[in-house]
LOFIKE-486650 format. One line per field, with one value per atom (N, C-alpha, C, CB): residue number from 1; x negated, y, z; residue in one letter. Coordinates in steps of 0.2 Angstrom, whole numbers. Each point is the difference from the previous one (the first is absolute). Glycine has a CB too. Example, Ala and Ser with C-alpha at 12.3 -4.5 7.8 and 13.67 -1.06 7.14 Angstrom:
2
pos (1 1 1 1 2 2 2 2)
px (-66 4 -4 9 -7 -4 4 -6)
py (-28 6 6 -6 11 6 5 -3)
pz (39 0 0 6 -10 1 3 -10)
code (A A A A S S S S)
end
This chain:
282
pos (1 1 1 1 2 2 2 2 3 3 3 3 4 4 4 4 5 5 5 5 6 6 6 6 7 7 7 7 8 8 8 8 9 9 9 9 10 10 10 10 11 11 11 11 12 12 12 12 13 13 13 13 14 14 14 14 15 15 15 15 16 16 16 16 17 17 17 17 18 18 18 18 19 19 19 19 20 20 20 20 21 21 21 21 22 22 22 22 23 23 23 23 24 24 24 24 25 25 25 25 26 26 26 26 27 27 27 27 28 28 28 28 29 29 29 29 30 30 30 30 31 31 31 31 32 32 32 32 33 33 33 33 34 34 34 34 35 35 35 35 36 36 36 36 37 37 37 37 38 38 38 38 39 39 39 39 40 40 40 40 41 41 41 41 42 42 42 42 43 43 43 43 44 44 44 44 45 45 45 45 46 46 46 46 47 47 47 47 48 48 48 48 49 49 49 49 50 50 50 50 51 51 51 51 52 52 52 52 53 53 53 53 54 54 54 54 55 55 55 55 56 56 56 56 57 57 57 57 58 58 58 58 59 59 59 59 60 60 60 60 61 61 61 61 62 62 62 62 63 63 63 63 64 64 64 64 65 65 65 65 66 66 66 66 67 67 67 67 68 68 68 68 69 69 69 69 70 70 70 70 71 71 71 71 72 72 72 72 73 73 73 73 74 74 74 74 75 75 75 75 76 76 76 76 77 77 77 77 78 78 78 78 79 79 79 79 80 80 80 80 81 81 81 81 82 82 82 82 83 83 83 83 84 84 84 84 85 85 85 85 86 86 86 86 87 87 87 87 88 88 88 88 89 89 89 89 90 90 90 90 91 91 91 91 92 92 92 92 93 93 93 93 94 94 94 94 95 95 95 95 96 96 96 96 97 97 97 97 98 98 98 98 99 99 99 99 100 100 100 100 101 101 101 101 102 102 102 102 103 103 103 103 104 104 104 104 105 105 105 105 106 106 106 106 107 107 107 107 108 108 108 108 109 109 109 109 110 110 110 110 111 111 111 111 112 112 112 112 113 113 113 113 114 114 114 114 115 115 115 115 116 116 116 116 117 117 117 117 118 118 118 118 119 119 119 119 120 120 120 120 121 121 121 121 122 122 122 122 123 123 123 123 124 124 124 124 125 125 125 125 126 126 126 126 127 127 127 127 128 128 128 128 129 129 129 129 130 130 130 130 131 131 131 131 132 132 132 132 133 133 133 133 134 134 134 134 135 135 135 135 136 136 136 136 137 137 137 137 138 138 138 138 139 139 139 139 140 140 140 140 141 141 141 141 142 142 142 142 143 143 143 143 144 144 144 144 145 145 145 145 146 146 146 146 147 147 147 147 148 148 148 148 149 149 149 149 150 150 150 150 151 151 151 151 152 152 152 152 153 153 153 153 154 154 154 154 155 155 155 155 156 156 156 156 157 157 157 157 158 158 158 158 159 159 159 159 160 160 160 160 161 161 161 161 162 162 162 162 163 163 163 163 164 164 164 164 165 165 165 165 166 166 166 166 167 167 167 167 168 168 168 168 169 169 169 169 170 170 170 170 171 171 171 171 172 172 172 172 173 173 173 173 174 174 174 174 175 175 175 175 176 176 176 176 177 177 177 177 178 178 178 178 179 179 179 179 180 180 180 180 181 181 181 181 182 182 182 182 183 183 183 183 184 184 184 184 185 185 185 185 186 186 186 186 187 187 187 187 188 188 188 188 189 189 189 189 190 190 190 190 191 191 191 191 192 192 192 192 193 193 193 193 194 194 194 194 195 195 195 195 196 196 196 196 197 197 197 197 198 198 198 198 199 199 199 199 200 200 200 200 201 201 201 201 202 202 202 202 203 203 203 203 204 204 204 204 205 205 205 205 206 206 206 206 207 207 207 207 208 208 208 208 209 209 209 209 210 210 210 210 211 211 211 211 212 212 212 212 213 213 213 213 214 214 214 214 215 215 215 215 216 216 216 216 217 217 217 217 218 218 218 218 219 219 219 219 220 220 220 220 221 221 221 221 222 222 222 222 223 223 223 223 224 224 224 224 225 225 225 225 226 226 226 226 227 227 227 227 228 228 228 228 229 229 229 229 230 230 230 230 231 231 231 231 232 232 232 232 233 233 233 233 234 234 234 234 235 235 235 235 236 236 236 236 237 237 237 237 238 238 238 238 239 239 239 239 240 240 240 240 241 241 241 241 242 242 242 242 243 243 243 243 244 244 244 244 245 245 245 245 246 246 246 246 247 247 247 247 248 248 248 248 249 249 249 249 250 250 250 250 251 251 251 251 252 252 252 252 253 253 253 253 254 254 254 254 255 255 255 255 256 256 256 256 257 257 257 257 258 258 258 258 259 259 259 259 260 260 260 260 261 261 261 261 262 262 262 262 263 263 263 263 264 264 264 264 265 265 265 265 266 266 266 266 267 267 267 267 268 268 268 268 269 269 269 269 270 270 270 270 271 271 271 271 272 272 272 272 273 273 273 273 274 274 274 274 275 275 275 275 276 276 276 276 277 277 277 277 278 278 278 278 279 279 279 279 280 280 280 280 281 281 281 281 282 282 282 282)
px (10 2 -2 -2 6 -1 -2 4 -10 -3 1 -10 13 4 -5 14 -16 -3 4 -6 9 4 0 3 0 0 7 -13 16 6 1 2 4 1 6 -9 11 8 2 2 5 3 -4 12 -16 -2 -8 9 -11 -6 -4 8 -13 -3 -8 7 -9 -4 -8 12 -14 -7 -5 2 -4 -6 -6 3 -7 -6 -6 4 -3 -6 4 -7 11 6 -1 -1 -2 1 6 -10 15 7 5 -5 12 8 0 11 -7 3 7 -8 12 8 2 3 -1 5 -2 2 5 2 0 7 -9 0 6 -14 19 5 1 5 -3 -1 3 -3 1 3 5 -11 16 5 0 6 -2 0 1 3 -6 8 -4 6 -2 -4 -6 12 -11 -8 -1 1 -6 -2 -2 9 -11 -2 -6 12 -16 -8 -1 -1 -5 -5 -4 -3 2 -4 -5 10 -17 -4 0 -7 7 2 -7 13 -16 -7 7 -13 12 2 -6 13 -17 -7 -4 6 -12 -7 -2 -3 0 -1 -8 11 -13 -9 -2 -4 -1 -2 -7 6 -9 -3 -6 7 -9 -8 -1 -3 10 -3 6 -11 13 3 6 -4 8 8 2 1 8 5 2 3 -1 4 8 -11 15 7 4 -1 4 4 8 -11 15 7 4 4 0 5 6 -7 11 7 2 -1 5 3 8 -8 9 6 7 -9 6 3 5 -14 16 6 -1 8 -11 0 -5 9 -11 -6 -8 10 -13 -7 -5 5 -9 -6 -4 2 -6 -7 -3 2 -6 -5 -10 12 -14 -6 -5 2 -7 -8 -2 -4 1 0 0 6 -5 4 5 -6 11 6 2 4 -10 -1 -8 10 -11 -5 -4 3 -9 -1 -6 7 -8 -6 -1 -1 -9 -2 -1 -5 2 1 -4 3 -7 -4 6 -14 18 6 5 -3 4 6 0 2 3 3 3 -10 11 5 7 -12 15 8 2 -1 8 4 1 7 -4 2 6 -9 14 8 2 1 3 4 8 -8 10 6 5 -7 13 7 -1 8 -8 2 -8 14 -14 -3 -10 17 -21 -3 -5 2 -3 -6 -4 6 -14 -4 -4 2 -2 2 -9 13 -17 -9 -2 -2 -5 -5 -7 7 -8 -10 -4 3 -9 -5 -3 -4 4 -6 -6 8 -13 -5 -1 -7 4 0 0 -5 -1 -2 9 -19 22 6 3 3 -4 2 4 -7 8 7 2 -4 -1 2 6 -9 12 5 3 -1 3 1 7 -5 6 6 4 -5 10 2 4 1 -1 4 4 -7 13 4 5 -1 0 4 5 -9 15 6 7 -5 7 9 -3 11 -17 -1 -3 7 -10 -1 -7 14 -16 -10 4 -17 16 0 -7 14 -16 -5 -1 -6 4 1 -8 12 -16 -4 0 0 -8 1 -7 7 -5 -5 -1 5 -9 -4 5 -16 22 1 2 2 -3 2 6 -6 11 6 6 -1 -5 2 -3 5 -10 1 2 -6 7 5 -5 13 -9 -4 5 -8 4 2 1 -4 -2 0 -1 -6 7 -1 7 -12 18 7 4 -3 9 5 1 5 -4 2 4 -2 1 7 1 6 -8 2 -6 11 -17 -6 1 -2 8 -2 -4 8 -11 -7 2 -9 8 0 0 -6 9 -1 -8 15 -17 -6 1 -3 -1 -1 -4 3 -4 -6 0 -2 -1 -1 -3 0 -2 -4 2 -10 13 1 -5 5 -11 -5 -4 0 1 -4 3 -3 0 0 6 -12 14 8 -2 3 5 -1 6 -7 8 6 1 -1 7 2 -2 -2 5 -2 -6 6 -12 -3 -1 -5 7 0 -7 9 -8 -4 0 3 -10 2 -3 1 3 -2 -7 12 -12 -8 5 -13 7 3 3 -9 15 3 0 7 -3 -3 7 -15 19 1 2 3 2 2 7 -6 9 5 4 -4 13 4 -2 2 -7 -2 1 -8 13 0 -6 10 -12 -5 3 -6 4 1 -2 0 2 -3 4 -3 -1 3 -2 1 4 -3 3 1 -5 1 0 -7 10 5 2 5 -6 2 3 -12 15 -1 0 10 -10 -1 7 -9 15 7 1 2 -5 2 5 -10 14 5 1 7 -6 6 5 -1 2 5 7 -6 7 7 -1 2 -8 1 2 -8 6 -3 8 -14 17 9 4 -1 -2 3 -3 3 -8 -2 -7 13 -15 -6 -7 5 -5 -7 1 -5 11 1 -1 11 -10 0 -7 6 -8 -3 -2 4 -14 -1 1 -8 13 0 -4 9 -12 -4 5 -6 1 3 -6 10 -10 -5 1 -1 -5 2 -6 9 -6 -7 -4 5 -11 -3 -3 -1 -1 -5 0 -10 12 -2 5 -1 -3 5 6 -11 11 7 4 -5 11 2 0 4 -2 -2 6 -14 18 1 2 -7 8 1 5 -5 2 3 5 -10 8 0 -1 -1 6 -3 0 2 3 2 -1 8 -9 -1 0 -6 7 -3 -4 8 -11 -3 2 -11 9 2 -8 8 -2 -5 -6 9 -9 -5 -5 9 -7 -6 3 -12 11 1 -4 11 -8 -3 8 -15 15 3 -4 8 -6 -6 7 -9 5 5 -4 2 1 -3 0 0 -3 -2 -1 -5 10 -2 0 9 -13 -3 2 -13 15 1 -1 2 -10 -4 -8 9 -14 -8 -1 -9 3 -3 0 3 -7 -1 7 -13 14 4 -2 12 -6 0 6 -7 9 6 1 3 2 1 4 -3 2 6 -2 2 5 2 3 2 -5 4 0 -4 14 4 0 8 -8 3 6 -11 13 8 2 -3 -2 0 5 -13 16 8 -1 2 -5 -1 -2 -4 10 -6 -2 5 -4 1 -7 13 -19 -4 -8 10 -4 -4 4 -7 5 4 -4 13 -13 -5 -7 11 -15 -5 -3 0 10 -2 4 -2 3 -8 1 -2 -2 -1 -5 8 -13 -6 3 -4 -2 -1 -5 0 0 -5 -1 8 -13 -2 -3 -2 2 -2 0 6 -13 -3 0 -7 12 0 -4 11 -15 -3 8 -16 18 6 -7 17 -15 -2 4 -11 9 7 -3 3)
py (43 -2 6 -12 14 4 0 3 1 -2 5 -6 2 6 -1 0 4 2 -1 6 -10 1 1 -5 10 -2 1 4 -12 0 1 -7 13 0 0 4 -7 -1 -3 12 -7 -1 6 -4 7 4 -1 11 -10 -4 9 -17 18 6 -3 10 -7 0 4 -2 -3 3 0 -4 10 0 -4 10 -13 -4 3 -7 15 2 0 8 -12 0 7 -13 18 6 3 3 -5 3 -3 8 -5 -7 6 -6 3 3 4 -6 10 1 -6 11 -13 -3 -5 6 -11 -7 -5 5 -9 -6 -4 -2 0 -4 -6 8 -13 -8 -3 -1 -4 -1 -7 5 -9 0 -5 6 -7 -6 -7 7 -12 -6 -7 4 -10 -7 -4 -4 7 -2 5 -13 12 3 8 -8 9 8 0 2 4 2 -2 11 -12 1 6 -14 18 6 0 6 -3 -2 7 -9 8 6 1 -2 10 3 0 10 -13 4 0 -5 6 6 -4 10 -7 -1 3 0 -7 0 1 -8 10 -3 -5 11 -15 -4 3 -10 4 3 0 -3 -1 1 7 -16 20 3 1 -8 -1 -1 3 -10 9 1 -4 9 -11 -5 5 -8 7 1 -6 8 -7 -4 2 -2 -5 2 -4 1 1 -7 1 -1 0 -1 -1 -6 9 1 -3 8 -13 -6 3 -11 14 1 -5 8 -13 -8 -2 -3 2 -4 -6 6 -11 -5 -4 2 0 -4 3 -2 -3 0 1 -7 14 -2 -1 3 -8 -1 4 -12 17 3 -3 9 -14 -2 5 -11 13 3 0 -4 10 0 8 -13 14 6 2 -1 -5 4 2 -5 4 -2 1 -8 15 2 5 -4 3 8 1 1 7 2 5 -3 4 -4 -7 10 -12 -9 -5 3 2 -5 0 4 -1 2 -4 14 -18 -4 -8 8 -9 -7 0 -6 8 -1 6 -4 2 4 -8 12 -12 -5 -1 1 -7 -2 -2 -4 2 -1 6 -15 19 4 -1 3 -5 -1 8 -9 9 3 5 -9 15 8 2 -2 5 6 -4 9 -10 -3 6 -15 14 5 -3 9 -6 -1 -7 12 -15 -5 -5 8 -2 -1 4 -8 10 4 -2 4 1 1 6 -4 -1 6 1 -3 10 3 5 -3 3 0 9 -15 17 5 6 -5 6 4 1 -4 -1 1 8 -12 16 5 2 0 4 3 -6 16 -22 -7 0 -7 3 -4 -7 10 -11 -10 -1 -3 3 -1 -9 14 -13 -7 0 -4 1 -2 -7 10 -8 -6 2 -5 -1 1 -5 3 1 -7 6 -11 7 3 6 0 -4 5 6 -4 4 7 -2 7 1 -2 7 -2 -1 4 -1 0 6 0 6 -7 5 4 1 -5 10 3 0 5 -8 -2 5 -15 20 5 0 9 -4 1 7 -5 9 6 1 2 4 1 -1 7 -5 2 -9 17 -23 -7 -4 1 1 -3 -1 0 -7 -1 -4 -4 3 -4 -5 8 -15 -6 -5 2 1 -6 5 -12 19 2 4 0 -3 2 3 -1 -2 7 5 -5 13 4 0 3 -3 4 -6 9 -15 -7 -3 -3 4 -5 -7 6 -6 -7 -3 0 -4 -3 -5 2 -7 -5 -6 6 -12 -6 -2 -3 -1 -4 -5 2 -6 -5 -4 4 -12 -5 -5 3 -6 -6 -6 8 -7 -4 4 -5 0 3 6 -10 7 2 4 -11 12 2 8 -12 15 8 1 3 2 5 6 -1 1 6 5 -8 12 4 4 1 3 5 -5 13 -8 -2 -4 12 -11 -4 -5 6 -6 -10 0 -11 4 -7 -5 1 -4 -5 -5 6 -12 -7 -3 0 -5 -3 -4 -2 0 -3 -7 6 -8 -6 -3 4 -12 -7 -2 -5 3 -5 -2 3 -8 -4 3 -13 13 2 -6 7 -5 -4 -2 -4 5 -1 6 -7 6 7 2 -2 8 3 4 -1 -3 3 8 -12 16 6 3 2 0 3 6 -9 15 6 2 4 2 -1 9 -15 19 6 3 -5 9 6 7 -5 6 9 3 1 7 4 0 5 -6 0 7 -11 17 7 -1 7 -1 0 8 -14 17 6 2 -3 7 4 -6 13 -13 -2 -8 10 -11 -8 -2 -3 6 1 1 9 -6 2 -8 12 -16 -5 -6 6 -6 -6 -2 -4 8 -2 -4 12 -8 -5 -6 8 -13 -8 0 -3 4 0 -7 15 -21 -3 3 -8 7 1 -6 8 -2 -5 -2 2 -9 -3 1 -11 10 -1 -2 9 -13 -4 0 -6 11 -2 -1 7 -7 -3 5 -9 12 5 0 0 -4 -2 -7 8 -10 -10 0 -6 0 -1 -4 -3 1 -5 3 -14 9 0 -2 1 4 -3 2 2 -8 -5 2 -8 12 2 -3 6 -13 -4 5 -7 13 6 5 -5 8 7 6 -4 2 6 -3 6 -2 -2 5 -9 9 4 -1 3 0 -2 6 -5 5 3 5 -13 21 5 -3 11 -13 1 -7 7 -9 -5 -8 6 -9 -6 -1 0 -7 -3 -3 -4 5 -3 -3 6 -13 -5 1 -14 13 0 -7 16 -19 -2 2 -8 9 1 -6 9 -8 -7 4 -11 9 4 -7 9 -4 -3 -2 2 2 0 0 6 -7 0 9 -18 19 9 1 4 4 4 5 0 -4 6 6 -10 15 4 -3 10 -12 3 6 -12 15 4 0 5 -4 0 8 -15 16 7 0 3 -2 3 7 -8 8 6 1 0 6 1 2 3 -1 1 10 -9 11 7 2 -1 -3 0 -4 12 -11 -3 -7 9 -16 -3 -6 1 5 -3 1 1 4 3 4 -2 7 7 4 -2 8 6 6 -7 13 6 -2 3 -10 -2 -2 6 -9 -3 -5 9 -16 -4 -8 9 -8 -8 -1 -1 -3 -5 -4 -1 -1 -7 -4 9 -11 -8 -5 -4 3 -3 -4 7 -15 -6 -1 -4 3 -2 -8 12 -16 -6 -3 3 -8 -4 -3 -3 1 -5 -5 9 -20 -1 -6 4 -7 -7 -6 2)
pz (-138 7 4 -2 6 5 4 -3 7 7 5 -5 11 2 9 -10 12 6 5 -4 9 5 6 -6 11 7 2 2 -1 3 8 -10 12 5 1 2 2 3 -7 9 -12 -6 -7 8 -4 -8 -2 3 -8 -3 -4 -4 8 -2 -5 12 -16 -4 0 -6 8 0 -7 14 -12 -5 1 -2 -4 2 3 -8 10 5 6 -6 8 7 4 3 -6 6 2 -4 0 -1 -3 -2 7 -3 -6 14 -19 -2 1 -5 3 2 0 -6 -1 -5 2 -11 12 2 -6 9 -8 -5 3 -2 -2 3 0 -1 6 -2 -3 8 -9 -6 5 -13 10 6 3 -4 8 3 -2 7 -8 -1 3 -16 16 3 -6 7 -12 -4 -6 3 -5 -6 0 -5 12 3 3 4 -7 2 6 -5 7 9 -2 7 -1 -2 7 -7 5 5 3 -5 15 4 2 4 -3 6 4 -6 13 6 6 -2 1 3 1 7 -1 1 8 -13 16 7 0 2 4 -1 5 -3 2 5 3 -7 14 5 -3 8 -14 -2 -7 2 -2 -7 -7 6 -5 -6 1 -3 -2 0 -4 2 -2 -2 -4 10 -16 -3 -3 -1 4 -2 -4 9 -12 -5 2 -10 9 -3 -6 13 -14 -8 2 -7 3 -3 -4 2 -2 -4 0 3 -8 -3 -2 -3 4 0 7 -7 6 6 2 -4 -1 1 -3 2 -8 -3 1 -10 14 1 -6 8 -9 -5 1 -5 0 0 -6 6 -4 -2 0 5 -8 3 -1 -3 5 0 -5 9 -13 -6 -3 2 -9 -1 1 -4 6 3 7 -10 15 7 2 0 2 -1 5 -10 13 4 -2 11 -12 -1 4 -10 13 -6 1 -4 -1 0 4 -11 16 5 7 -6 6 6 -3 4 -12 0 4 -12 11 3 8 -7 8 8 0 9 -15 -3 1 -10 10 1 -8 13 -15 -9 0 -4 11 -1 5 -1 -2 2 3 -8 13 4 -2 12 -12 -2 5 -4 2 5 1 9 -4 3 5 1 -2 7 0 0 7 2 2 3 -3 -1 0 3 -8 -2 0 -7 4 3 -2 -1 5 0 -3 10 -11 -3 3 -13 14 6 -6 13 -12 -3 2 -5 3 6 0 -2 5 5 -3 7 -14 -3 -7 4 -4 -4 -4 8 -2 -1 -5 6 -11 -4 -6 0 1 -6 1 0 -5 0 -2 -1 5 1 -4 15 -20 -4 -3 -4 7 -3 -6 12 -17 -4 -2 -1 0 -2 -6 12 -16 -6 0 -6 5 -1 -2 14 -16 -5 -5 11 -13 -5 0 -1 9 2 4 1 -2 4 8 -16 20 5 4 -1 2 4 5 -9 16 7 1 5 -2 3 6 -8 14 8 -2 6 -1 2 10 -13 12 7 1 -1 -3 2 6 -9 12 9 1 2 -7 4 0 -6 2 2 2 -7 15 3 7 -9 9 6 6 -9 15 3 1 5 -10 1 5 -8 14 5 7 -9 9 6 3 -3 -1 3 0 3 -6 -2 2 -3 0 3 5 -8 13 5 3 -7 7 4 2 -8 5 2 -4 13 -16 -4 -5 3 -1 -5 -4 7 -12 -4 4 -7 7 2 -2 -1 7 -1 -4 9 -13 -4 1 -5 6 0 -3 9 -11 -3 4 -9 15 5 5 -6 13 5 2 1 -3 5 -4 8 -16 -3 -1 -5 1 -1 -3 -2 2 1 -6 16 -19 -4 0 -6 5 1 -7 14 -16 -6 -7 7 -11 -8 -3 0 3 -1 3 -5 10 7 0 -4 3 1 -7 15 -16 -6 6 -15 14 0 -2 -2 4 -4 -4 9 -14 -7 1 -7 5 1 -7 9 -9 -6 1 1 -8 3 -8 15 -15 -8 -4 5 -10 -2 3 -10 13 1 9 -14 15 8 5 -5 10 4 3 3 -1 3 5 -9 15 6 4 1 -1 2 8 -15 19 6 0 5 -3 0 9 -16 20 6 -1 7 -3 0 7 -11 11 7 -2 7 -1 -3 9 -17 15 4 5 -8 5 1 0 7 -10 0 -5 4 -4 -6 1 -2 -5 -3 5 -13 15 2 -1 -3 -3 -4 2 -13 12 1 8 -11 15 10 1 2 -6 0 1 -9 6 -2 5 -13 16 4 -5 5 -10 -4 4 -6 13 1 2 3 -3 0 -9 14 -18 -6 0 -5 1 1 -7 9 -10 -7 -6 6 -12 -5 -6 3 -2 -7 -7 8 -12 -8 -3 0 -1 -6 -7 7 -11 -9 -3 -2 -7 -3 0 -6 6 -1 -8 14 -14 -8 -1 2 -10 0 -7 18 -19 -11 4 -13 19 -1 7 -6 6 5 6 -8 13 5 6 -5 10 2 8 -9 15 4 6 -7 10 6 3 3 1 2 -3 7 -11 -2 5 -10 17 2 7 -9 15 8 4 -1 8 4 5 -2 4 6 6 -8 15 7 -1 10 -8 -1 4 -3 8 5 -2 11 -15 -6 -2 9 -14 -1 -7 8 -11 -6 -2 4 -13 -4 -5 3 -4 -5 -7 11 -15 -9 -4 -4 1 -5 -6 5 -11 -7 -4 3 -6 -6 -8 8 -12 -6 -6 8 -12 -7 -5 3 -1 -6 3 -9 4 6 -4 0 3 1 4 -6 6 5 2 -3 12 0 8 -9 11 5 1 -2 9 2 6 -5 6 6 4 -4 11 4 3 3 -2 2 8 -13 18 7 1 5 -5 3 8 -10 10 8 0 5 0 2 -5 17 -19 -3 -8 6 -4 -6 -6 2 -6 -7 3 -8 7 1 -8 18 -23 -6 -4 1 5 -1 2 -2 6 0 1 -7 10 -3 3 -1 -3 6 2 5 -11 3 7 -9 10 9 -2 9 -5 3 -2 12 -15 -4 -2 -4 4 1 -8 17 -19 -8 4 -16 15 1 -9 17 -17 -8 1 -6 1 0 -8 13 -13 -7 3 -5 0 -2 -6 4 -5 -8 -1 2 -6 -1 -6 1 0 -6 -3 3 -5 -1 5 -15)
code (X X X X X X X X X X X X X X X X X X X X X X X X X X X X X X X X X X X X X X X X X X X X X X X X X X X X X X X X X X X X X X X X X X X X X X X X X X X X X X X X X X X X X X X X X X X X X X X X X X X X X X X X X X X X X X X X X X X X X X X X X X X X X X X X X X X X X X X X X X X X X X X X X X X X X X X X X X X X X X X X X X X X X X X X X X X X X X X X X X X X X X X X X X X X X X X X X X X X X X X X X X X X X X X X X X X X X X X X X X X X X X X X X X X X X X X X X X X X X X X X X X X X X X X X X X X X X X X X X X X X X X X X X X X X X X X X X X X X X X X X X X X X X X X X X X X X X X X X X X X X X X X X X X X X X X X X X X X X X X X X X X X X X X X X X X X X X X X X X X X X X X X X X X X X X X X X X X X X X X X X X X X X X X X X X X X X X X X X X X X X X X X X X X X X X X X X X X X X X X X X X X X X X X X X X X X X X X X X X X X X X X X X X X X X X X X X X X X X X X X X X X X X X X X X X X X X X X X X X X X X X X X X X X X X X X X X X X X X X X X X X X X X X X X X X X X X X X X X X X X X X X X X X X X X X X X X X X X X X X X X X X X X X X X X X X X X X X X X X X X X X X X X X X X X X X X X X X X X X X X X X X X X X X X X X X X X X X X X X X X X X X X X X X X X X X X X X X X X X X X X X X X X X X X X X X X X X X X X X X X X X X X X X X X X X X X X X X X X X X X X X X X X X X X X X X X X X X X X X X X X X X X X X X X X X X X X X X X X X X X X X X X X X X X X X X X X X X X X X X X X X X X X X X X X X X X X X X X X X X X X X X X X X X X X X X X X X X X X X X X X X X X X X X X X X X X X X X X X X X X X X X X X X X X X X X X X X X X X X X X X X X X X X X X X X X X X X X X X X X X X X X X X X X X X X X X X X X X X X X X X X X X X X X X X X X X X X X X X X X X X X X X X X X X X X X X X X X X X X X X X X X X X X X X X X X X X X X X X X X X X X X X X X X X X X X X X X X X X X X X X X X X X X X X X X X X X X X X X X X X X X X X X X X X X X X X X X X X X X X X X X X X X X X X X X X X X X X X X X X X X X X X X X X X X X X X X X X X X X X X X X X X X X X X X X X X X X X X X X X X X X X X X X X X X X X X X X X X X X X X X X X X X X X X X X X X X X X X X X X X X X X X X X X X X X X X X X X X X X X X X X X X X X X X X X X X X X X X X X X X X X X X X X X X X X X X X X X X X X X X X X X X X X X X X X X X X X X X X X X X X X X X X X X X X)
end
C-alpha cells in the first residue's frame, strides 16, 4: 500500500517529504474524477497565530467523488498525530473540494513538529503534514489582502462570545434522543467588506451564507435547514437536527461572506465554522 504525502493546490498535487522542509519537482497525479467509488485526500492549507502564544493549524479535503458521501470513522484509517492532538477531523466527507474544514492549536513551544493527518480509503493511506513553516502562514482573521475583509462572526448565544475563521467557536454541549429534532440557532454578522471582483457586482448587500453538516457521529443526521442566510449587518437562523442513531456526535455550520466561494473558501478568505457537540441516546 502506498503512502503518499499530499499537498493539494488548485489542480496539481506536490509531494512532500516527511521532514516537510521541501516540495518535491515531480507531480503526483489524481487519480480521477467520478460520482462514487473515488479517494478524499487530507489538505495543510496553513497556520495562523493566536493572541496568547498558540497557533491554529487547519486542514480541509478533497473528495474526488461527485456525489457519494464518505464515512471515514476515528481510528487507523482517520487519524492525527501526534495522538494527544487527534479527534476534531471530520469522519463524513461531502463531494469536491472544501476549505478549511477544522483547526488544531497547538501550543507555543510547537516549533519545526509536525501535526499530520492520516486517512485510509480506496485502498490508499494518504497522509498530509500541518507545520508552523513561514512561508504558510496566513492571516485568518485580520483581513484580506487589498480589501480589509475579515471572516463573518459566529454565535451561538446572542449575547454570548463570538468566534471568527477556521477555528470559530464551539457550542456547549447539547442532549437530545434518536428520531427527536434538536433545535439549534446560530446568530451571524459580517463586516460587509468584499474583494475587488465581488464590490464589482454589488457584493456588500450579499447576505452571509449558512450551511450545516455532519462533522463526526456513527449515524445519520437529519437537517430541517441545511442551508440559510442571514442580513450582513447581523441576524439568527434556527435548524433542526434529527439523528438516527444514539452516540457522540460534532456537527458544523459554516458562515460565507460575500468573497466568491460561497461553497467554502477560497485564498483563505472569509468563512467562520461554528461546532456543536451533540450526546444522541434512545
Amino acid at each position: 500500500m502506498r503512502n503518499l504525502r499530499l499537498i493539494i493546490i488548485g489542480i496539481a498535487v506536490a509531494m512532500m517529504m516527511p521532514g516537510g522542509a521541501s516540495l518535491e519537482a515531480r507531480q503526483v497525479p489524481l487519480d480521477p474524477v467520478g460520482s462514487s467509488g473515488r479517494t478524499v485526500t487530507p489538505v495543510f492549507e496553513g497556520w495562523y497565530r493566536n493572541s496568547d502564544g498558540t497557533y491554529n493549524i487547519y486542514f480541509g479535503y478533497y473528495s474526488r467523488n461527485t456525489e457519494q458521501v464518505l464515512e471515514i470513522p476515528m481510528g487507523p484509517d482517520n487519524m492525527m498525530e501526534p495522538a494527544h492532538l487527534d479527534g476534531w477531523q471530520p469522519t463524513q466527507f461531502q463531494p469536491r473540494r472544501h476549505w478549511g474544514v477544522f483547526a488544531v492549536t497547538v501550543p507555543a513551544d510547537f516549533g519545526d513538529q509536525q501535526l499530520v493527518w492520516t486517512l485510509k480509503n480506496g485502498g490508499q493511506t494518504f497522509s498530509i503534514p500541518g507545520h508552523l513553516m513561514a512561508e504558510w502562514e496566513i492571516d485568518a482573521l485580520g483581513g484580506e489582502a487589498g480589501s480589509g475583509n475579515t471572516p463573518p462572526v459566529l454565535k451561538f448565544d446572542m449575547a454570548g462570545p463570538e468566534g471568527r475563521g477556521p477555528l470559530g467557536i464551539t457550542a456547549a454541549p447539547l442532549r437530545t434522543s434518536v428520531g427527536k429534532p434538536l433545535t439549534i440557532t446560530v446568530w451571524a454578522s459580517d463586516d460587509g467588506r468584499t474583494s475587488g471582483s465581488v464590490a464589482r457586482t454589488g457584493g456588500e448587500n450579499v447576505p452571509v451564507a449558512l450551511a450545516w453538516f455532519k462533522h463526526q457521529g456513527p449515524g445519520d443526521v437529519t437537517f430541517s435547514e441545511p442551508t440559510a442566510e442571514v442580513p450582513v449587518t447581523g441576524g439568527s437562523a434556527t435548524t433542526t437536527a434529527t439523528f438516527s442513531e444514539p452516540g457522540e456526535y460534532v456537527l458544523r455550520v459554516r458562515a460565507n461572506d460575500a468573497s466568491g466561494v460561497r461553497g467554502g473558501g477560497h485564498a483563505q478568505c472569509c468563512w467562520t465554522n461554528g461546532f456543536v457537540r451533540v450526546t444522541v441516546t434512545y
